[in-house]
Residue frames relative to the residue before (quaternion, step in Angstrom):
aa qw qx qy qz dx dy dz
X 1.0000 0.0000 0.0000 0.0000 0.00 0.00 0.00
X 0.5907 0.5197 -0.3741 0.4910 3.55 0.83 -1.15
X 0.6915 0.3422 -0.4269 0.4717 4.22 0.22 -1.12
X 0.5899 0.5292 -0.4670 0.3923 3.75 0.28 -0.84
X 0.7424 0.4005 -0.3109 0.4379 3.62 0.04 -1.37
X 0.6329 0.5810 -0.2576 0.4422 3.96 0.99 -0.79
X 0.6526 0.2999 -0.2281 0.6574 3.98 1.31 -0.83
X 0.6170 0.5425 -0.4120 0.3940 3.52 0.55 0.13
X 0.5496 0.6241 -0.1063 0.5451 3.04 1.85 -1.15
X 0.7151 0.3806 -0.1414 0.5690 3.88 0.76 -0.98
X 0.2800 0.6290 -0.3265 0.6476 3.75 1.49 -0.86
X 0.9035 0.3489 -0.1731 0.1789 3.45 -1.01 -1.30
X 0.6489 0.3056 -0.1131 0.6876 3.05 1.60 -1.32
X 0.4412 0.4587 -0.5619 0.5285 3.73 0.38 0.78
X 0.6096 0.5797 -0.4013 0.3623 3.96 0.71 -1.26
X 0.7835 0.4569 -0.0023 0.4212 3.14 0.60 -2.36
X 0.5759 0.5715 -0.5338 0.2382 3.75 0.97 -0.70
X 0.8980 0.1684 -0.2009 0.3533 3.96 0.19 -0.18
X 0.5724 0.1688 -0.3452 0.7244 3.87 1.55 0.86
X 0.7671 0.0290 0.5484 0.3317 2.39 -2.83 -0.92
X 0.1162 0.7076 -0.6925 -0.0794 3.18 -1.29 -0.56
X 0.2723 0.7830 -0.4957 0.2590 3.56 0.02 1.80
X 0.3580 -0.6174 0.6921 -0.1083 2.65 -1.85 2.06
X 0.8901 -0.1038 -0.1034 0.4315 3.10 -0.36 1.59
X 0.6963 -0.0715 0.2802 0.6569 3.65 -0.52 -1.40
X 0.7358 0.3150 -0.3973 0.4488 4.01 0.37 -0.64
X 0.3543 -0.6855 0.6205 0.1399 3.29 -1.86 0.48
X 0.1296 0.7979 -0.5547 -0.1972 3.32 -0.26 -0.42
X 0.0617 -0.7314 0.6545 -0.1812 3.57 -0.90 1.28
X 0.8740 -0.0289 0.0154 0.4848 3.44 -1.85 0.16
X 0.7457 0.4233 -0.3194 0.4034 4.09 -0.19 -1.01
X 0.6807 0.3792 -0.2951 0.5529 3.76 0.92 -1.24
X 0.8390 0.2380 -0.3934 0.2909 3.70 0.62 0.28
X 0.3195 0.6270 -0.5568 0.4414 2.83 1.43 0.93
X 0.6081 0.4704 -0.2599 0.5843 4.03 0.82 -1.14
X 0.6604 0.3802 -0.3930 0.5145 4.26 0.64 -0.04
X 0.5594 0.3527 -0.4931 0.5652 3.60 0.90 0.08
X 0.6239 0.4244 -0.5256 0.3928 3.67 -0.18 -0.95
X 0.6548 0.6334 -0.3309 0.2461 3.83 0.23 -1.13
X 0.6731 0.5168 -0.1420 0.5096 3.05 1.83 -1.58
X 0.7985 0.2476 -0.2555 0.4856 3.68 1.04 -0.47
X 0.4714 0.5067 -0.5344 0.4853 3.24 0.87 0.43
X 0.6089 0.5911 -0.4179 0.3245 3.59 0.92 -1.15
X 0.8185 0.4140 -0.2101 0.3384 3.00 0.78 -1.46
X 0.6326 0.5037 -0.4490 0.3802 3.62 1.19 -0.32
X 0.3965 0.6209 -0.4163 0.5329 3.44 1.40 -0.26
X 0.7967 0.3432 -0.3381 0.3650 4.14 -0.04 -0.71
X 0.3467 0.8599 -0.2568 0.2728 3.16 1.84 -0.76
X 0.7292 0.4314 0.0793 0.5252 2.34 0.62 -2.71
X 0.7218 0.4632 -0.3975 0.3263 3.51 0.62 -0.42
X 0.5612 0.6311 -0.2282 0.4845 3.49 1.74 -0.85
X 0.6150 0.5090 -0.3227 0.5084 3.54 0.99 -1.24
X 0.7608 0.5109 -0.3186 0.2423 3.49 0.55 -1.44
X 0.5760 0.6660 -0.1798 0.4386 3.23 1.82 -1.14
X 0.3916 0.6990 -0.3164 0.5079 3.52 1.77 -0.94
X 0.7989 0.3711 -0.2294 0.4141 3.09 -0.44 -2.37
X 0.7850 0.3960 -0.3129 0.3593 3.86 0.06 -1.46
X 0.4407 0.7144 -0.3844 0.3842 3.76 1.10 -0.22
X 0.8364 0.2070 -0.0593 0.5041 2.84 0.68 -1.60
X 0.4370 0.4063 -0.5567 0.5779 3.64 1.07 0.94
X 0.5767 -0.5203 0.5708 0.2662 3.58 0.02 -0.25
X 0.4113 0.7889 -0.3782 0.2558 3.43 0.77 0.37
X 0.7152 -0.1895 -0.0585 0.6702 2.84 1.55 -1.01
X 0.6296 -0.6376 0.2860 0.3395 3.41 -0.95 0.68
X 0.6058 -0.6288 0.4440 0.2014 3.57 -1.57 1.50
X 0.0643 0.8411 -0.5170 0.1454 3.09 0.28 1.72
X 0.7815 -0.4760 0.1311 0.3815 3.60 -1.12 0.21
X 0.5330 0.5462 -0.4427 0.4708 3.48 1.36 0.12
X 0.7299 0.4116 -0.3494 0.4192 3.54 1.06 -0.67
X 0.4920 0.6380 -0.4155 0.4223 3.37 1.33 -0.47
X 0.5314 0.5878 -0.3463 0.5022 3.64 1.00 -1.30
X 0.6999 0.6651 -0.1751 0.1926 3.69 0.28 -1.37
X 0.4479 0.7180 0.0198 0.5325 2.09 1.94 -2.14
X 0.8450 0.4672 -0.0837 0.2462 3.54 0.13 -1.44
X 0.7631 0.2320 0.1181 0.5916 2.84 0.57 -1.92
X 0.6750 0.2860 -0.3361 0.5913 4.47 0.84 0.19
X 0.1706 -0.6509 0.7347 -0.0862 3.12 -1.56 1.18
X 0.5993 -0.5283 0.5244 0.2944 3.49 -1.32 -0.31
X 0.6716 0.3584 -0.1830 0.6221 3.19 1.61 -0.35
X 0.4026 0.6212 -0.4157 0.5285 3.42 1.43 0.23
X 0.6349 0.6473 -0.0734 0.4153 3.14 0.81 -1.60
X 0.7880 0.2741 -0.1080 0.5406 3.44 0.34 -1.50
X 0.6655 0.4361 -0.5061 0.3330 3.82 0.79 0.26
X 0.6079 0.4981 -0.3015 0.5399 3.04 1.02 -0.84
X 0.7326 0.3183 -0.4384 0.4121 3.67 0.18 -0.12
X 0.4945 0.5987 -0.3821 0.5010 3.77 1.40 -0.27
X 0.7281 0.5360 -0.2640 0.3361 3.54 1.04 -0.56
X 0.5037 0.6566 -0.1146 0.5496 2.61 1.79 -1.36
X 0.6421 0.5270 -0.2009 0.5193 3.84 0.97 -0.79
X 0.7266 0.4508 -0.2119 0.4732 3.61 1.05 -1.05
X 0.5822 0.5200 -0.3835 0.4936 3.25 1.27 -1.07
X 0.7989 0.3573 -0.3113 0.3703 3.63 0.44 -1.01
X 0.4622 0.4634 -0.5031 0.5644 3.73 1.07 0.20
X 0.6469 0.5181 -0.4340 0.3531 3.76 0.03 -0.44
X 0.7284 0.4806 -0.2638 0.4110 2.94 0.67 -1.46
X 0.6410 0.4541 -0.3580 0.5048 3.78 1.14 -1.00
X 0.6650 0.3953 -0.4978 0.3920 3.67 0.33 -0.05
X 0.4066 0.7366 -0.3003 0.4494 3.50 1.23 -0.03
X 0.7557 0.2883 -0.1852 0.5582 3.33 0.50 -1.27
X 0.5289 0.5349 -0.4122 0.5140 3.95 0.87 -0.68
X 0.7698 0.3537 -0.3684 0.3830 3.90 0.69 -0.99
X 0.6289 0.5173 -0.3480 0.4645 3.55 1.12 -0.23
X 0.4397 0.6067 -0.2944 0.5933 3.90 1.27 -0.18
X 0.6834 0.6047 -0.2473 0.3259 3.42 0.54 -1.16
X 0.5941 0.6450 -0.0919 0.4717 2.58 1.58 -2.64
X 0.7515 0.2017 -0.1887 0.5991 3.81 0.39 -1.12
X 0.6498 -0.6264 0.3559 0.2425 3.77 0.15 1.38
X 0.6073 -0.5566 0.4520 0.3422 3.58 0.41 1.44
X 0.5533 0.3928 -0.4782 0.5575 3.95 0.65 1.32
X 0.8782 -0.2726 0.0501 0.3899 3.29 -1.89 0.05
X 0.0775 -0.7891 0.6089 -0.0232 3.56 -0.50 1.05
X 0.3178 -0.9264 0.1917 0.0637 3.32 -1.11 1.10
X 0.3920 -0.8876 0.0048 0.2419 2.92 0.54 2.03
X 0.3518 0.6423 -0.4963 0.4662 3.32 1.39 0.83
X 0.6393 0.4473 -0.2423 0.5767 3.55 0.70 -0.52
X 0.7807 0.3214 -0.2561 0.4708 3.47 0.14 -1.16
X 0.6354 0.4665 -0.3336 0.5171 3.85 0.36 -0.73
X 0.5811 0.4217 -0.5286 0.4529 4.44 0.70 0.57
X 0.6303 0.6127 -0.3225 0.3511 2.85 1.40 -0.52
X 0.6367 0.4138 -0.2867 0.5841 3.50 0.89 -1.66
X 0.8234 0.3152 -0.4334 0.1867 3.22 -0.63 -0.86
X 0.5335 0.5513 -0.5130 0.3852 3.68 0.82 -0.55
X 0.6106 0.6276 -0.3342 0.3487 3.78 1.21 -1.53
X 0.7547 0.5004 -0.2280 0.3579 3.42 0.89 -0.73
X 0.6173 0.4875 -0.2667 0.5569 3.39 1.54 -0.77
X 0.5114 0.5085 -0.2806 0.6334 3.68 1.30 0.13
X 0.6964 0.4222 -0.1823 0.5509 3.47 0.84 -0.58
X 0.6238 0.4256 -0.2563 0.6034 3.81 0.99 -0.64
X 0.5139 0.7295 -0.3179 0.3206 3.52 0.79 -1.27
X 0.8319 0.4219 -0.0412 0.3581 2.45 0.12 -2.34
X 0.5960 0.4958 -0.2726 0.5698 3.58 0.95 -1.04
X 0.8534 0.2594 -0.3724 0.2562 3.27 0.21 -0.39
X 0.4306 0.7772 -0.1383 0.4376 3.11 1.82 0.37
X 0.5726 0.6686 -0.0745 0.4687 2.75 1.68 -1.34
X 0.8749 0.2717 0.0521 0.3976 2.88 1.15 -2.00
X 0.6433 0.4532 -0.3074 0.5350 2.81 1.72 0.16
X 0.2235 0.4910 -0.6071 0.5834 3.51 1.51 1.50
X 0.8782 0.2374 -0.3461 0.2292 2.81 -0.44 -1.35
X 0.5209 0.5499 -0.4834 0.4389 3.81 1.06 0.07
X 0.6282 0.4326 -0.4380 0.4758 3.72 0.89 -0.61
X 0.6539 0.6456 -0.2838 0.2741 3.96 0.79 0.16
X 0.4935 0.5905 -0.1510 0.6204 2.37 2.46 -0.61
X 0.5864 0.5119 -0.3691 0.5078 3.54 1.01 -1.31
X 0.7739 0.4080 -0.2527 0.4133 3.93 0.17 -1.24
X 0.3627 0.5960 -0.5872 0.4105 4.39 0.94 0.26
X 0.2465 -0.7241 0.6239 0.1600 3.46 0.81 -0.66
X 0.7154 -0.5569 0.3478 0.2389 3.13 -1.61 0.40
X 0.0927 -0.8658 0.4655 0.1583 3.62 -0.49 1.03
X 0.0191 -0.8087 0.5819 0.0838 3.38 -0.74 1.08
X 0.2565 0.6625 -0.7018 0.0518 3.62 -0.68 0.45
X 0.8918 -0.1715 0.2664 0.3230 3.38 -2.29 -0.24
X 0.6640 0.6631 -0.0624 0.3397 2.90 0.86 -1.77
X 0.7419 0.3297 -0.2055 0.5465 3.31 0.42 -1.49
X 0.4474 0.7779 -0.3168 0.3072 3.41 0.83 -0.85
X 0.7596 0.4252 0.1037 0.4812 2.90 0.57 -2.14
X 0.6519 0.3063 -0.3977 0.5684 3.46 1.08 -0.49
X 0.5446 0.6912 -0.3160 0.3546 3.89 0.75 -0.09
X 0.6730 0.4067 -0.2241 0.5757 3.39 1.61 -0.64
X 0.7933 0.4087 -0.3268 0.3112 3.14 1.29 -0.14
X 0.6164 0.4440 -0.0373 0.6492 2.95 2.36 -0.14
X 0.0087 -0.8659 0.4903 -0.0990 3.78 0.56 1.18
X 0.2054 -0.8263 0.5042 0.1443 3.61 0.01 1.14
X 0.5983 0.6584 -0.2689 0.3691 3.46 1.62 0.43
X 0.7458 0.2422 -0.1692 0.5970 2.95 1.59 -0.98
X 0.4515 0.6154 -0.5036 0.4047 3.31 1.51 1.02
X 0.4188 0.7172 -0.2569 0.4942 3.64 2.16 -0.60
X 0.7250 0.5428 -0.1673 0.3897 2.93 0.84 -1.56
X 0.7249 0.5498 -0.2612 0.3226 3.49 1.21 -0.87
């Protein structure tokens, strides 16, 4: 659900990023791509979370390391992660210096928010994107340290209970 609602989202603002877009009597313009960006980052923090979650219980054994995690496994890295969310990040800094140079153009006064708003709003979902992209590598980097067990930690654990320090 999360990828569907997320390409449906990107889909949308691809349609709207430079007209209207009208089917019959309705138009859709500036408002329906403001609601096609929410769609696109909600979509995606929704697939995020579903991938990360599939990670963590995988490797507990919760549920079983099937071909979506194997895929995961394969083809996502932490550096997989951080480019594409570095990119994401650039695209939306580009795009905001864009809209600041087209503001500029009409003399830092009344700028029209059909025009300006293709600008911000894509910049931001590139900007939300990216950040959340970024940071949900570097949490999937954490999920995959896996579980250290040695002598050591052990031993500092009996002497240091982060429970009956709660408790106090």
């Amino acid at each position: 659900p999360g990828l569907c609602l997320f390409l449906f989202g990107v889909l949308a603002q691809t349609v709207l990023l430079a007209n209207p877009f009208q089917i019959g009597g309705l138009i859709f313009d500036i408002h329906t791509l403001l609601f096609s960006a929410v769609a696109s980052i909600i979509g995606l923090q929704l697939a995020l979370f579903a991938a990360l979650a599939k990670v963590f219980t995988s490797d507990l054994g919760l549920t079983p390391f099937n071909g979506y995690a194997q895929a995961m496994e394969r083809w996502f890295s932490i550096e997989v992660g951080a480019i594409f969310g570095v990119f994401c990040l650039g695209a939306g800094v580009v795009l905001s210096i864009a809209s600041v140079a087209a503001w500029d153009a009409a003399g830092f006064s009344e700028f029209d928010p059909q025009k300006g708003m293709r600008l911000v709003i894509p910049s931001i979902s590139f900007l939300v994107a990216g950040a959340q992209l970024l940071f949900a590598s570097f949490f999937y980097g954490v999920l995959k340290l896996g579980h250290v067990e040695s002598s050591a930690l052990k031993s500092q654990n009996k002497e240091f209970d982060c429970r009956e320090e709660a408790a106090l």
